[in-house]
Backbone atoms as SQL, in Angstrom:
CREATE TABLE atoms (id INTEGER PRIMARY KEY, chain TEXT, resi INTEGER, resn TEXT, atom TEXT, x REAL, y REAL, z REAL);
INSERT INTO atoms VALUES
  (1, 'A', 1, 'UNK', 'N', 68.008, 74.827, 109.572),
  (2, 'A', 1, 'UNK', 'CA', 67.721, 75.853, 110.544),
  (3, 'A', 1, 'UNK', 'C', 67.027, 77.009, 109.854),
  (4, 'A', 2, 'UNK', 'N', 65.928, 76.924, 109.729),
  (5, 'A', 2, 'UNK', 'CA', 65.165, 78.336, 109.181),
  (6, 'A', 2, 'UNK', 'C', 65.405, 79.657, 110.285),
  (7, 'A', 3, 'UNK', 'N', 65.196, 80.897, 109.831),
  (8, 'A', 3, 'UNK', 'CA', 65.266, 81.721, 110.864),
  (9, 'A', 3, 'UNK', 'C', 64.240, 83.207, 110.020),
  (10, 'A', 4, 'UNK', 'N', 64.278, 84.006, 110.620),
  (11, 'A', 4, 'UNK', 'CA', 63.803, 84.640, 109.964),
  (12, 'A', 4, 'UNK', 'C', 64.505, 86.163, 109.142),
  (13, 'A', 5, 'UNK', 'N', 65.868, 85.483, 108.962),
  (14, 'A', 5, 'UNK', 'CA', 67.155, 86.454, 108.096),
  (15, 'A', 5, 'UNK', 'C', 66.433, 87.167, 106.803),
  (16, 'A', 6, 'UNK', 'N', 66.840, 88.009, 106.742),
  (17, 'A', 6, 'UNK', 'CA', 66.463, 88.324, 105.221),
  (18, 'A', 6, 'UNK', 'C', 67.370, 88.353, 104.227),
  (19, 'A', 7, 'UNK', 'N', 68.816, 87.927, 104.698),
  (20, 'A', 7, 'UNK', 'CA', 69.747, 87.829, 103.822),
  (21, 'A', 7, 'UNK', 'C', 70.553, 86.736, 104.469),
  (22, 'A', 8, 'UNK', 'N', 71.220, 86.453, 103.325),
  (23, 'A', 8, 'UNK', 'CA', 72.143, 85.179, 103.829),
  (24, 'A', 8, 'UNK', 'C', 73.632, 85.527, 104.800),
  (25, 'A', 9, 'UNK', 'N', 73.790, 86.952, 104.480),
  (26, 'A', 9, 'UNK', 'CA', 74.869, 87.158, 105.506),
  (27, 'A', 9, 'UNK', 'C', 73.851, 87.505, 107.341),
  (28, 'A', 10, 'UNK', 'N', 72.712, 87.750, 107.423),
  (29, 'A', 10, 'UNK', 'CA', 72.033, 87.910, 108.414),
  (30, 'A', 10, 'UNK', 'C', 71.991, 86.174, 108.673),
  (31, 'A', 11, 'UNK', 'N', 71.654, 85.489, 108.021),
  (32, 'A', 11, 'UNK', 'CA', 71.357, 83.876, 107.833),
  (33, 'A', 11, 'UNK', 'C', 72.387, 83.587, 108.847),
  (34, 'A', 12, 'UNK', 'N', 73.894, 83.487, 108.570),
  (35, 'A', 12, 'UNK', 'CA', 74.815, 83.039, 109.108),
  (36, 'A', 12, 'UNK', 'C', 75.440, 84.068, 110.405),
  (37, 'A', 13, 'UNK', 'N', 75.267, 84.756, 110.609),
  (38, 'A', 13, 'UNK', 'CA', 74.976, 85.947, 111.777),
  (39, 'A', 13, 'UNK', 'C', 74.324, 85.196, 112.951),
  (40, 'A', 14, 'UNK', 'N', 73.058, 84.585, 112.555),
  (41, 'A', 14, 'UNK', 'CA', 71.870, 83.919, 113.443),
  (42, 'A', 14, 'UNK', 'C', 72.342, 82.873, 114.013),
  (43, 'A', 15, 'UNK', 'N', 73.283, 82.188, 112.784),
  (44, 'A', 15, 'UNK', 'CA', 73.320, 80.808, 113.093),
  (45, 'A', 15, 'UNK', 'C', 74.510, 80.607, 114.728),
  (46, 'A', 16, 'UNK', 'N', 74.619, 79.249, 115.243),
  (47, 'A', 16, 'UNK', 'CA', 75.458, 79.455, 116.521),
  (48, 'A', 16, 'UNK', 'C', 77.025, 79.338, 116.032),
  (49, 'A', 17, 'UNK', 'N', 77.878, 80.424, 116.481),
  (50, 'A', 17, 'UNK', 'CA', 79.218, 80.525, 116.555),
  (51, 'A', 17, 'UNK', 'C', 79.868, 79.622, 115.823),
  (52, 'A', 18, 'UNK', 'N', 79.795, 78.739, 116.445),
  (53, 'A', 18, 'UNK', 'CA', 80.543, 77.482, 116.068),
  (54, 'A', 18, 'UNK', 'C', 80.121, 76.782, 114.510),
  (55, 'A', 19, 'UNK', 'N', 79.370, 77.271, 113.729),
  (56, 'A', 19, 'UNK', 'CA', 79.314, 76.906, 112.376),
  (57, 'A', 19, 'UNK', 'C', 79.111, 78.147, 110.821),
  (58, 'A', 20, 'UNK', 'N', 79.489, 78.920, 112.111),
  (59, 'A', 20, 'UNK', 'CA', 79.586, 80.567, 110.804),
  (60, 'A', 20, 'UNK', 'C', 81.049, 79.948, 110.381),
  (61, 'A', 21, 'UNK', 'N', 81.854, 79.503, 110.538),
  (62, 'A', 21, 'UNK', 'CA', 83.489, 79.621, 109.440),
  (63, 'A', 21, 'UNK', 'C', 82.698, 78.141, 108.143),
  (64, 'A', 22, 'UNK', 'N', 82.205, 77.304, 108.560),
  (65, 'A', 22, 'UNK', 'CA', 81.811, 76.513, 107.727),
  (66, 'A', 22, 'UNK', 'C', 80.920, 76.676, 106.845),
  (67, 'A', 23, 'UNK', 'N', 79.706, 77.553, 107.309),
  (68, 'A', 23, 'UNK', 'CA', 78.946, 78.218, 106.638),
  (69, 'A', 23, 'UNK', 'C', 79.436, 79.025, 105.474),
  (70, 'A', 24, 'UNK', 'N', 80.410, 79.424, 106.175),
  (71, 'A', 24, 'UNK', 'CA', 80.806, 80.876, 104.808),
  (72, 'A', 24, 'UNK', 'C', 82.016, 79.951, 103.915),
  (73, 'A', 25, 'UNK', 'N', 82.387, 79.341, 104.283),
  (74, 'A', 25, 'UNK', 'CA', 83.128, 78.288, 103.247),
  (75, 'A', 25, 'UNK', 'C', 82.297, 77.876, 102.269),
  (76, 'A', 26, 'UNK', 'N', 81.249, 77.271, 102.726),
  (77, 'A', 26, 'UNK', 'CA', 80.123, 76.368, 102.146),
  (78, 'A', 26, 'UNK', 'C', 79.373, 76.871, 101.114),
  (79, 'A', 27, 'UNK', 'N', 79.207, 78.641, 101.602),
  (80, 'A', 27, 'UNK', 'CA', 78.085, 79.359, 100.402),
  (81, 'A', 27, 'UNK', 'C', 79.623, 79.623, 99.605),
  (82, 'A', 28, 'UNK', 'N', 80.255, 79.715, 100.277),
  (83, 'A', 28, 'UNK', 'CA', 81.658, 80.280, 98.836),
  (84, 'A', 28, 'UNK', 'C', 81.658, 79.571, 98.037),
  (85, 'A', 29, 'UNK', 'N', 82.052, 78.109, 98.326),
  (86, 'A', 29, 'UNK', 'CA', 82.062, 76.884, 97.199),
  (87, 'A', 29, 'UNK', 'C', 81.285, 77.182, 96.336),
  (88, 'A', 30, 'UNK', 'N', 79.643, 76.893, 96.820),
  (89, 'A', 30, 'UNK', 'CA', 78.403, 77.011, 95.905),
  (90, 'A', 30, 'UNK', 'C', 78.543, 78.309, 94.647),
  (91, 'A', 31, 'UNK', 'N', 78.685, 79.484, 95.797),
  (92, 'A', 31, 'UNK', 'CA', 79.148, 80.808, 94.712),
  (93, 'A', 31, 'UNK', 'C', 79.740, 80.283, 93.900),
  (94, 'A', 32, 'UNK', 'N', 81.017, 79.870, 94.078),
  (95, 'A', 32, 'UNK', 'CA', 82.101, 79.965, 92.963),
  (96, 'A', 32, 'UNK', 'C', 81.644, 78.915, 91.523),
  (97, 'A', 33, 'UNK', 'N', 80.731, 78.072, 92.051),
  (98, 'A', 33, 'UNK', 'CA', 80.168, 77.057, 90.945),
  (99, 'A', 33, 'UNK', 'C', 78.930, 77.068, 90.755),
  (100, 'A', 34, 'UNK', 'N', 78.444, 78.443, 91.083),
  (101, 'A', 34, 'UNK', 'CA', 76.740, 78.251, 90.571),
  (102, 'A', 34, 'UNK', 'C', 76.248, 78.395, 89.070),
  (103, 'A', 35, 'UNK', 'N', 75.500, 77.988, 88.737),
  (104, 'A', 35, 'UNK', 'CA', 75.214, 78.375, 87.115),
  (105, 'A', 35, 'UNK', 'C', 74.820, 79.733, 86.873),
  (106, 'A', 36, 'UNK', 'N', 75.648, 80.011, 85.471),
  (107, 'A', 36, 'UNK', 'CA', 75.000, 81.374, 84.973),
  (108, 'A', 36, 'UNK', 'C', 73.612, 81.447, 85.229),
  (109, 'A', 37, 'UNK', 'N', 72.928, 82.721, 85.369),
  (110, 'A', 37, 'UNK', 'CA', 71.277, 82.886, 85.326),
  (111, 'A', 37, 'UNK', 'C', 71.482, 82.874, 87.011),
  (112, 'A', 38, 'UNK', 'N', 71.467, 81.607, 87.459),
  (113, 'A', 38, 'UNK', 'CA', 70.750, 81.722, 89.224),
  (114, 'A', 38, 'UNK', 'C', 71.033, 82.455, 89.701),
  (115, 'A', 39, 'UNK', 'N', 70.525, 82.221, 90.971),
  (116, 'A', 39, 'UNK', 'CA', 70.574, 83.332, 92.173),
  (117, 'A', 39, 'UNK', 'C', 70.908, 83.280, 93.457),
  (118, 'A', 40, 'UNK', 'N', 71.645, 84.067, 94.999),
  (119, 'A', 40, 'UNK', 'CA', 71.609, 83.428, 95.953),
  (120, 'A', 40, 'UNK', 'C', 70.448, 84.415, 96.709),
  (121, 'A', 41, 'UNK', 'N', 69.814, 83.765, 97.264),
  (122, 'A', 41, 'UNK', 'CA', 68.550, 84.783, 98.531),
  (123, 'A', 41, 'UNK', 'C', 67.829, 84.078, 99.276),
  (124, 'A', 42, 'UNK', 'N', 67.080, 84.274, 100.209),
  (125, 'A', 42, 'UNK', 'CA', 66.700, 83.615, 101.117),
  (126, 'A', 42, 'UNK', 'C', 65.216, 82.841, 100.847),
  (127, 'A', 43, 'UNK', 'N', 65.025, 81.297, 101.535),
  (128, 'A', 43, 'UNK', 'CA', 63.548, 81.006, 100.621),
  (129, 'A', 43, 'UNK', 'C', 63.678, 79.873, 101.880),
  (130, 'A', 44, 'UNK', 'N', 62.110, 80.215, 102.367),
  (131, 'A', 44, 'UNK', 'CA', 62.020, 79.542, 103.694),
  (132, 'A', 44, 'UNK', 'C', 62.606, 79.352, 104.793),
  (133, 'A', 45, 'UNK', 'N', 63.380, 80.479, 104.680),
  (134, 'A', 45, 'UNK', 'CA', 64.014, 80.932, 106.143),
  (135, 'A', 45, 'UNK', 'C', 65.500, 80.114, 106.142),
  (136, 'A', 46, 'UNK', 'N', 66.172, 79.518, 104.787),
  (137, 'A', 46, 'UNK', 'CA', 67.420, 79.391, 104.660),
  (138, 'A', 46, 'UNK', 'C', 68.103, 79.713, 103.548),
  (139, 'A', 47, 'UNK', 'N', 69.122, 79.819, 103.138),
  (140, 'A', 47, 'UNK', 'CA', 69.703, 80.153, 101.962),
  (141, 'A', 47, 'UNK', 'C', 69.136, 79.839, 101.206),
  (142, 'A', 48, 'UNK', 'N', 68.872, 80.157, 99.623),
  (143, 'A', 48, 'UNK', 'CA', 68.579, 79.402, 98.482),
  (144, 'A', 48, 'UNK', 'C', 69.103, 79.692, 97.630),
  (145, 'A', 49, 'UNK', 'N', 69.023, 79.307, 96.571),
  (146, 'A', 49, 'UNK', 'CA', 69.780, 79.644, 94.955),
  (147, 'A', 49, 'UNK', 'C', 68.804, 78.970, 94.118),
  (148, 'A', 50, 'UNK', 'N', 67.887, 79.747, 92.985),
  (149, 'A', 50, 'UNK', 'CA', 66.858, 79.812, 92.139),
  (150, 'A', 50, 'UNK', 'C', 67.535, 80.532, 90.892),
  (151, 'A', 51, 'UNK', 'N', 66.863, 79.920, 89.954),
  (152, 'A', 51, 'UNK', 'CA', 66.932, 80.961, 89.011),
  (153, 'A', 51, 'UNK', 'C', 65.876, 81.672, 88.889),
  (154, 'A', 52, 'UNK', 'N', 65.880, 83.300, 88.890),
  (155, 'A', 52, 'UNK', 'CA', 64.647, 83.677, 89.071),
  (156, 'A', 52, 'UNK', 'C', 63.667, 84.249, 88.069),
  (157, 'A', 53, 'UNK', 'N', 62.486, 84.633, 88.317),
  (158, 'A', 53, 'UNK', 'CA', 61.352, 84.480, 87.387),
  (159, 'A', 53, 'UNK', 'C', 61.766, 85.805, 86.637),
  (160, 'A', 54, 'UNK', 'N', 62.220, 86.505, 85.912),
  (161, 'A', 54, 'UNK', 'CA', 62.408, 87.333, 85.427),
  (162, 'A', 54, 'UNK', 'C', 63.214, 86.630, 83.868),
  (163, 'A', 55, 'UNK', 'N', 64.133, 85.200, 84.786),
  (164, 'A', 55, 'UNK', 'CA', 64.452, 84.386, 83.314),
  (165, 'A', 55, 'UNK', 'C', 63.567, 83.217, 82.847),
  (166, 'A', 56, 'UNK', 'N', 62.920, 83.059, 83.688),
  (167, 'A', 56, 'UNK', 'CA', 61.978, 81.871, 83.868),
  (168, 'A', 56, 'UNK', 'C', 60.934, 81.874, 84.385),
  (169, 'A', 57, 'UNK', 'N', 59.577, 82.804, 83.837),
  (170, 'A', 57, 'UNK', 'CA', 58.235, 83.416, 84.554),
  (171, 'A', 57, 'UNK', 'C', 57.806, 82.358, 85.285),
  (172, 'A', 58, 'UNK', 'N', 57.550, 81.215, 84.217),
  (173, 'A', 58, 'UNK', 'CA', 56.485, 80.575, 84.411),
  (174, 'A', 58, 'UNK', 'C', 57.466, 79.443, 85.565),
  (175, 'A', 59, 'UNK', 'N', 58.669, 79.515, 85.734),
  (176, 'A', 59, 'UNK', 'CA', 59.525, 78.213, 86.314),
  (177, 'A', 59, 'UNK', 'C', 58.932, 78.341, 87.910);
């Protein structure tokens, strides 16, 4: 579901009722096990997680 959020708590705001408690479970998991360096922010109109060019210009 792309939307045009600019943040991932706007992301799940958008999304319909009935899948914001799963949603926010879902980015928690990810949080809690993402790799040092990455990132969470929005990329094509859904959540993403990058590591971003500041550690990795050219990535």
């Amino acid at each position: 579901m792309g939307t045009k959020a600019e943040t991932p708590e706007a992301y799940i705001k958008k999304a319909p009722e009935e899948r914001h408690e799963a949603l926010k479970k879902l980015r928690q998991v990810i949080n809690d096990n993402l790799p040092k360096g990455f990132e969470e922010g929005m990329q094509y109109g859904m959540i993403g997680y990058y590591v971003p060019h500041s550690i990795y210009p050219d990535g």
